[in-house]
Wavefront OBJ file of the C-alpha trace (Angstrom):
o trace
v 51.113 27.914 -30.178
v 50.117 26.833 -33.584
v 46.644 25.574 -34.089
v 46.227 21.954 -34.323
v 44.403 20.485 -37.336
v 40.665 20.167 -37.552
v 39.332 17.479 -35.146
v 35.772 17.572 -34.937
v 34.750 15.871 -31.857
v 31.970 13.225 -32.681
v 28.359 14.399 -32.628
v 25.126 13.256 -33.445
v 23.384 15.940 -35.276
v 19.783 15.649 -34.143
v 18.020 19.129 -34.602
v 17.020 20.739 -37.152
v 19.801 20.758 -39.111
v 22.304 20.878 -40.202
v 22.975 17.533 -39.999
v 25.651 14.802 -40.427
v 26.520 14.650 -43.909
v 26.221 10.962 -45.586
v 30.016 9.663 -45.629
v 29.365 9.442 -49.147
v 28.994 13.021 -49.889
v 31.869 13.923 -47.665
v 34.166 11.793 -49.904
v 32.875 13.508 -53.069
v 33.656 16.752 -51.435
v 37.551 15.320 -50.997
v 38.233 15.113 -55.003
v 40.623 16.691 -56.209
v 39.780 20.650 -58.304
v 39.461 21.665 -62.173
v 39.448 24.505 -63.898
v 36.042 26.054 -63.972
v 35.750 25.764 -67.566
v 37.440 22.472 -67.986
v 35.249 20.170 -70.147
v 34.482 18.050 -66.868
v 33.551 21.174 -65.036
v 31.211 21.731 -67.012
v 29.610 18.128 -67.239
v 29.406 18.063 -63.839
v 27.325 20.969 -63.808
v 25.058 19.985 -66.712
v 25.030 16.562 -64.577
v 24.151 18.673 -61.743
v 21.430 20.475 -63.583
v 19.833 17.527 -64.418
v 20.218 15.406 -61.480
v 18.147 18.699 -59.344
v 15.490 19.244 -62.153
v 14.444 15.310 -60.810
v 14.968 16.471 -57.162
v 12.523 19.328 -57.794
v 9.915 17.197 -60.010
v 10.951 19.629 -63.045
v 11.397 19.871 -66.889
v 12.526 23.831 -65.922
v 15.678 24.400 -68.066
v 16.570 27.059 -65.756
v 17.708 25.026 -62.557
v 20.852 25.698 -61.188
v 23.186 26.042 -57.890
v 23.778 29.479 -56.324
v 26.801 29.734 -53.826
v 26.468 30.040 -50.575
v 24.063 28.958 -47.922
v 20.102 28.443 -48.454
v 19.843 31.594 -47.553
v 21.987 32.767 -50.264
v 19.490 30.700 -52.951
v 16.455 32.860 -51.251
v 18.180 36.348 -51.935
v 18.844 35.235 -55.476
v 15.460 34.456 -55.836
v 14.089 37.836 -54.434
v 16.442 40.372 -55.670
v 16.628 38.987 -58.690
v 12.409 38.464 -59.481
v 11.238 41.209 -57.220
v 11.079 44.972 -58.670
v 11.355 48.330 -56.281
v 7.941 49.370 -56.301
v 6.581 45.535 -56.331
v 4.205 44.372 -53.770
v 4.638 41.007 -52.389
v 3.041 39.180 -50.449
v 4.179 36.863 -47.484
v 1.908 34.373 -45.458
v 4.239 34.159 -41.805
v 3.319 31.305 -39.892
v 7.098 30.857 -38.243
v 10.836 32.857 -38.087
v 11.595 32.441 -41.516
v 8.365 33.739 -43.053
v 9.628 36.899 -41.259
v 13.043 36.242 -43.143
v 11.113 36.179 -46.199
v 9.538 39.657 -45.157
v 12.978 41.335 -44.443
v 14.271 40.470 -47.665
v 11.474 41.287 -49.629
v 11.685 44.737 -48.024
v 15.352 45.241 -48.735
v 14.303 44.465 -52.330
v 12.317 47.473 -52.084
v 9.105 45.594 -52.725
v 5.587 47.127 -50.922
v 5.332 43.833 -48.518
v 2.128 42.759 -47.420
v 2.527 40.075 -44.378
v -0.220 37.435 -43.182
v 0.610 36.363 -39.592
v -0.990 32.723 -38.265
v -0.102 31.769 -34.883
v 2.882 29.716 -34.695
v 2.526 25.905 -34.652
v -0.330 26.546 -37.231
v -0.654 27.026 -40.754
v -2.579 28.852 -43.747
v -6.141 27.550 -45.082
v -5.696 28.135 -49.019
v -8.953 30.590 -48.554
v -6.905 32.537 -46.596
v -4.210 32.857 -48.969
v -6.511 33.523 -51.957
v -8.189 35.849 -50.356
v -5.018 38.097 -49.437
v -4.298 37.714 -53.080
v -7.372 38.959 -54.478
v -6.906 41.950 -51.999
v -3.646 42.681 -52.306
v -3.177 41.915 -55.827
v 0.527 41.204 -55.590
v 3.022 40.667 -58.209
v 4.887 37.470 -55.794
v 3.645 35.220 -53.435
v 6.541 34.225 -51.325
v 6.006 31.167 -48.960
v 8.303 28.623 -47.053
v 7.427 25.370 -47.505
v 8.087 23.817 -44.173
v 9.488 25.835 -41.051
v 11.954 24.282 -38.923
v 11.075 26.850 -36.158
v 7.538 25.967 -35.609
v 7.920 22.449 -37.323
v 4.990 23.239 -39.592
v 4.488 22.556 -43.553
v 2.236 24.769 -45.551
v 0.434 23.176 -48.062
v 1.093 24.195 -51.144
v -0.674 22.142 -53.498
v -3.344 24.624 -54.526
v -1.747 27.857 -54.357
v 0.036 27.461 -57.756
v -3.754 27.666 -59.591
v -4.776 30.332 -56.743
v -1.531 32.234 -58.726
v -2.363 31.470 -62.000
v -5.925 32.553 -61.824
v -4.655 36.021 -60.545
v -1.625 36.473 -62.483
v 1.082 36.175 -59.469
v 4.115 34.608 -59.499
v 4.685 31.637 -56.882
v 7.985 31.290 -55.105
v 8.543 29.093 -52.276
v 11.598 27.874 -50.038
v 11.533 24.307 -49.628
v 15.061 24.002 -47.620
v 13.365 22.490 -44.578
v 11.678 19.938 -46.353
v 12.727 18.948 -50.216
v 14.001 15.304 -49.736
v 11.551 14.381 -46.887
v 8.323 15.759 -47.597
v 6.221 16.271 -51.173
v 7.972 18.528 -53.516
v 6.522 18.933 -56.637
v 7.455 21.947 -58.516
v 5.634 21.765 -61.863
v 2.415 19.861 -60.369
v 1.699 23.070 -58.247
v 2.198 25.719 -60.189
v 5.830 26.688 -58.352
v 7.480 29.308 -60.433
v 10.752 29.797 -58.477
v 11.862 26.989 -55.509
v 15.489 27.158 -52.950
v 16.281 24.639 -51.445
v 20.057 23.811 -49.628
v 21.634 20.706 -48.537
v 21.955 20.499 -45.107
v 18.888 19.122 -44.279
v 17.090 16.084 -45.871
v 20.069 16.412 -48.565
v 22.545 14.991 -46.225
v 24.933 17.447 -47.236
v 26.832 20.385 -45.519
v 25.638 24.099 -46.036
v 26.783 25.605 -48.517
v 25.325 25.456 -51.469
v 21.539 26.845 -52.427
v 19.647 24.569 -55.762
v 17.165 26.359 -57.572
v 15.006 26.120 -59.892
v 12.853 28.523 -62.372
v 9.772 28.343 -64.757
v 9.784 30.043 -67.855
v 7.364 32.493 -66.569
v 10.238 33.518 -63.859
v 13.245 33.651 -66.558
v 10.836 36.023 -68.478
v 11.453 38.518 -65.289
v 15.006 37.906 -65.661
v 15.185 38.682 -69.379
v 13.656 41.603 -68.469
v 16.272 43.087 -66.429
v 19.226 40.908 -68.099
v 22.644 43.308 -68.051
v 25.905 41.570 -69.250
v 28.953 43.196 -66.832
v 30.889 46.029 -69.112
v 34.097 43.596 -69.101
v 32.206 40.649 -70.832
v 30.629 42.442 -73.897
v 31.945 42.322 -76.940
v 33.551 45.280 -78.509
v 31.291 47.737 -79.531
v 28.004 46.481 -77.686
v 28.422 50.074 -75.562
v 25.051 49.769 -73.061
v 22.969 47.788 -75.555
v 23.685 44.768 -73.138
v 22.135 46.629 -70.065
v 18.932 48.197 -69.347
v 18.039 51.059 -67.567
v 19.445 51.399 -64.072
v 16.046 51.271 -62.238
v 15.864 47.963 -63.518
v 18.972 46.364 -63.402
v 18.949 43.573 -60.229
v 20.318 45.366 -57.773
v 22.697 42.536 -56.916
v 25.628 41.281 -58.497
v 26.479 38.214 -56.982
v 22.945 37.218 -56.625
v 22.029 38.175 -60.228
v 20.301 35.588 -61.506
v 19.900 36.134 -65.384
v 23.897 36.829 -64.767
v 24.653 33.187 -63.077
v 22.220 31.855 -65.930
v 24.206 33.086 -68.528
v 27.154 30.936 -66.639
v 25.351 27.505 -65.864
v 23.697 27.998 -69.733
v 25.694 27.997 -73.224
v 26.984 31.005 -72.910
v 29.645 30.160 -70.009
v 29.479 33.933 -69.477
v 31.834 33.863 -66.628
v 30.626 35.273 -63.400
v 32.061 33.688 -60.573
v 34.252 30.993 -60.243
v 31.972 28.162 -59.277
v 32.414 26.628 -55.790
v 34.007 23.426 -56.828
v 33.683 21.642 -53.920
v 30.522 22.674 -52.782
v 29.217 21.542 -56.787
v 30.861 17.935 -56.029
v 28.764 17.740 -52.502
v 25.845 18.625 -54.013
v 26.201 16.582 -56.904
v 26.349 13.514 -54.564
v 23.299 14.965 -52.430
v 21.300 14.540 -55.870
v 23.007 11.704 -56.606
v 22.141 9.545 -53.624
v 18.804 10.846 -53.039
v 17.096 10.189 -56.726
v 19.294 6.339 -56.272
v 17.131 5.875 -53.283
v 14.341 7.104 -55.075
v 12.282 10.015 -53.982
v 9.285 8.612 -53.066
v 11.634 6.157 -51.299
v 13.709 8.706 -49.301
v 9.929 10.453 -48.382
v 8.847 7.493 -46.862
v 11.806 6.882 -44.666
v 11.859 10.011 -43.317
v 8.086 9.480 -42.511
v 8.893 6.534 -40.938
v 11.999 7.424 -38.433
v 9.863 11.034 -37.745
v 6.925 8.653 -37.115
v 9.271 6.788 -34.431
v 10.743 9.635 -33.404
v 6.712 11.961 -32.416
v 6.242 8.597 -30.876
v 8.508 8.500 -29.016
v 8.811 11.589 -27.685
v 4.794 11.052 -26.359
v 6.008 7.354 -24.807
v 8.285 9.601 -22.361
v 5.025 11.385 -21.394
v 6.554 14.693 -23.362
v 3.963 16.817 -24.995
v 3.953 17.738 -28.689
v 4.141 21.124 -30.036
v 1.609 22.625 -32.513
v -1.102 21.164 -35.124
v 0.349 17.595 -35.716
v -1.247 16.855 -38.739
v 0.500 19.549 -40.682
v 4.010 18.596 -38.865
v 6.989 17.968 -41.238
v 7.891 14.313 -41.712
v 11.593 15.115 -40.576
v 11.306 17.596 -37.251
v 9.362 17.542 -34.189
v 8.606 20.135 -31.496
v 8.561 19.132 -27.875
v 7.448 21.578 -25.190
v 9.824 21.530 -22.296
v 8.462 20.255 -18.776
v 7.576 22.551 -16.356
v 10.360 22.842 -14.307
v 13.191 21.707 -16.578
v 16.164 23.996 -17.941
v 15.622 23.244 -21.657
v 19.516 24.718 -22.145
v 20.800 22.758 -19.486
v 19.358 19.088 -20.974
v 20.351 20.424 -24.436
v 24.197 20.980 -23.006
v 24.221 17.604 -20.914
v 22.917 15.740 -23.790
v 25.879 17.027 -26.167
v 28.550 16.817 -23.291
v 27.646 13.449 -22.033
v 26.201 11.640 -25.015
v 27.405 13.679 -28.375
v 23.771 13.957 -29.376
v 22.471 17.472 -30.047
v 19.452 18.547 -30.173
v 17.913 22.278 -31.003
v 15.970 24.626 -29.472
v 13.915 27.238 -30.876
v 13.495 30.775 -31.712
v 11.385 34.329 -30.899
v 8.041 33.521 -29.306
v 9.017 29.555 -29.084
v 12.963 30.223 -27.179
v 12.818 28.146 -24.224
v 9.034 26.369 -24.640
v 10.401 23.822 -26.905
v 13.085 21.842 -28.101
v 12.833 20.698 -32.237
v 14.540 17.181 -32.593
v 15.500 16.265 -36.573
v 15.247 13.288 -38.140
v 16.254 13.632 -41.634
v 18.818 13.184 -44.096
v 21.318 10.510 -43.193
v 20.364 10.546 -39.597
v 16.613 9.113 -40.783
v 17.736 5.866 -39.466
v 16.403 3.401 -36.608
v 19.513 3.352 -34.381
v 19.378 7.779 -34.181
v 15.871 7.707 -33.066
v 16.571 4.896 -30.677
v 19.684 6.600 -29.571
v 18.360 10.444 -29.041
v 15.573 8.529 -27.366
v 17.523 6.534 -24.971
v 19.995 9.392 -23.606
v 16.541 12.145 -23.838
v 15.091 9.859 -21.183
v 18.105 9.428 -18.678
v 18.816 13.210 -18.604
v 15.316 13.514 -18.305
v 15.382 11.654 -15.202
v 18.163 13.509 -13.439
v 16.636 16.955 -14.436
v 13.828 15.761 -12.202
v 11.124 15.431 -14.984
v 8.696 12.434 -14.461
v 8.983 9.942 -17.420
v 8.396 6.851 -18.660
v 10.772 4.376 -17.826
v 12.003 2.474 -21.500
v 8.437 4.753 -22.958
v 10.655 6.248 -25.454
v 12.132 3.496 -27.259
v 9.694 1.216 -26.587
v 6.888 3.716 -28.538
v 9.401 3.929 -30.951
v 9.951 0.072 -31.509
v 6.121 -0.761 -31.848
v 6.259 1.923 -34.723
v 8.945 0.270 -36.142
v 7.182 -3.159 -35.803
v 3.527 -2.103 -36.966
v 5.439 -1.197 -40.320
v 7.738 -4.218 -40.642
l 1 2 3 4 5 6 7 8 9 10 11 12 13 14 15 16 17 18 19 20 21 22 23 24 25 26 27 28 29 30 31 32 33 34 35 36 37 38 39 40 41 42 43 44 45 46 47 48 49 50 51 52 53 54 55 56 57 58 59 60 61 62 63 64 65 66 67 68 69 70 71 72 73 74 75 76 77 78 79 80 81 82 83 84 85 86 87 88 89 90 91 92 93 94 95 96 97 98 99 100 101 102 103 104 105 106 107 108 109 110 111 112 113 114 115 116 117 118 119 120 121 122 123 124 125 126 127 128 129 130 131 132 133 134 135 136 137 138 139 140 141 142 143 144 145 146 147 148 149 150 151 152 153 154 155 156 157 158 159 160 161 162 163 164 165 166 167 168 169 170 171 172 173 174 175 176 177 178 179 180 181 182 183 184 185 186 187 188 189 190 191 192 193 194 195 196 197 198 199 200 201 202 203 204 205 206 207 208 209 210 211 212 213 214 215 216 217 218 219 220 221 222 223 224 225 226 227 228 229 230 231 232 233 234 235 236 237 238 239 240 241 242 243 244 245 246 247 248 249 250 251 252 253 254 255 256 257 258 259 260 261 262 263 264 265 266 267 268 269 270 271 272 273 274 275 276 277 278 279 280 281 282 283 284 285 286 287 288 289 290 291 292 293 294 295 296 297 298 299 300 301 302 303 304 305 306 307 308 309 310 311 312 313 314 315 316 317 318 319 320 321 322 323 324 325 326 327 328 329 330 331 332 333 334 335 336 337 338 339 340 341 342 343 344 345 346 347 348 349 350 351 352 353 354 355 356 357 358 359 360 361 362 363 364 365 366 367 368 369 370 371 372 373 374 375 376 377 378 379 380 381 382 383 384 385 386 387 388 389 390 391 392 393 394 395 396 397 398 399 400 401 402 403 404 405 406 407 408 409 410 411 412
């Protein structure tokens, strides 16, 4: 029989992303291609540029999109500013701290990994101190971790770097677009982000962005590919093996010689996913940053809430919680799976669990992007509460929205 076209059935996308992509961005994703070099190709991605250097809070020149998922923006980051031989250092207070760690080590780097138990995070002491031990050429942190639902500060780690002549690097995917971003204020020399969270986009697509002090790295190892030099350049264009990035596709100084005046051609740039982000950027900085920070402080406010209204308990320190995910530990005697699967089947809403140490303790419900809105929270809370009741777990009756609606009124 011969497949049917795509119907996606309607969901709510409460978890931790991804989540539904604003209408608007979906419709920017549905124009039409160009040639990558076509003179609007490349206005869009100057556009592009531009539009993420205000996302980030950046004058860096070097801010760009890599193709493919966040985690695609992350390798790029790594391979490309991490040497074989290098030690980094990684403070691991959730999953992808440990993601950090892997990749680090396929980079070849010495890794050195701080561990803080999850649902907490790092004291900058702490971070400093592993510094002036381990004397490491990167310190790679994520900014906020969906699976814990924690944000590390990050504020004074940039000087902590400067003073001890590290690199910072940080993955803000989780949280750039609801919580504090600021790249240059903190001393941030390399930042990922991707679009599927407080973007309101679809995954896809990785933004970065790079100080000078990281593009020096590059230059360092910056190879042109044999079939772009001119004649005659011979291995001038390359240096020595050991330290060429040992990626191609994730070759940063390569994909900046693309983006930059050069148009070296590397790839042929993801069209679509450029148009989607494009409108991500575009949205966002309309709404205004500190704008689309507060919202997502207020519907995560509604949403903590309202979770403790239904006499559910939260997960972890609260006070370092992201604005735009909450964790909420699982009643004793509930089947966590089984009121995640009733909640999609019956009422479209879904809602995530979580990984390693934290599988089947807790469920982490989103609030960000375009689902940061009054009538999600009051939704997710509504249908959480009757399959509550017919799991058996004592609640509140009307606690959930009705915590959630005093929030809402106190801020009116």
């Amino acid at each position: 029989m011969h497949p049917l076209p795509i119907a996606p059935p309607p969901r709510l996308l409460m978890g931790p992303g991804p989540i539904n992509s604003d209408p608007r961005v979906l419709h920017a994703m549905s124009a039409q291609l160009v040639g990558q070099f076509d003179p609007a190709m490349t206005e869009y991605m100057a556009e592009t540029q531009e539009l993420y250097r205000r996302v980030f809070r950046t004058g860096n020149e070097a801010t760009l999109l890599v193709d493919g998922t966040s985690r695609a923006g992350i390798e790029a980051a790594m391979v490309s500013l991490v040497r074989p031989g290098d030690r980094v250092l990684v403070p691991v207070f959730g999953r992808f701290g440990s993601l950090l760690v892997e990749i680090a080590e396929r980079c070849g780097a010495e890794v050195h990994a701080l561990h803080a138990e999850w649902g907490t995070v790092f004291a900058p002491e702490q971070i400093e101190a592993a510094i002036r031990e381990v004397r490491p050429t990167l310190l790679a942190v994520v900014h906020g971790d969906t699976s814990t639902t924690m944000v590390q500060p990050l504020a004074d780690l940039g000087r902590i770097c400067r003073e001890n002549g590290v690199l910072f690097y940080s993955d803000v995917t989780a949280s750039l677009g609801g919580n504090d971003v600021r790249t240059d204020e903190w001393g941030l020399d390399a930042v990922t982000a991707g679009l599927q969270k407080c973007l309101g986009g679809p995954s896809g697509s990785a933004p970065l962005t790079l100080s000078p002090a990281a593009v020096a790295v590059l230059d360092e190892r910056r190879s042109i590919e044999a079939g772009l030099r001119a004649p005659g350049a011979g291995d001038a264009d390359s240096p020595a093996p050991a330290e060429r990035i040992r990626s191609n596709y994730f070759d940063l100084a390569m994909i900046l010689d693309y983006w930059g005046p050069k148009r070296l051609n590397h790839h042929t740039e993801a069209t679509t996913m450029l148009y989607g982000a494009r409108e991500c950027a575009r949205i966002l900085l309309e709404e205004g940053l500190d704008a689309a920070i507060g919202r997502h402080a207020l519907h995560g406010s509604a949403m903590l809430e309202g979770v403790r209204g239904l006499g559910l308990e939260v997960f972890g320190d609260v006070a370092h919680k992201m604005t735009n995910v909450v964790g909420v530990a699982i009643p004793d005697g509930v089947d966590g799976d089984a009121v995640r699967g009733e909640l999609l089947t019956d009422y479209g809403i879904e809602i995530g669990t979580s990984f390693g140490p934290l599988h089947g303790r807790i469920w982490r419900i989103g609030t960000m992007g375009y689902n940061a809105r009054r009538d999600a929270v009051l939704t997710t809370l509504a249908a959480l509460e009757q399959v509550l009741r017919r799991a058996g777990a004592a609640v509140t009756a009307g606690g959930g929205t009705g915590a959630a609606l005093d929030v809402y009124a106190a801020t009116a």
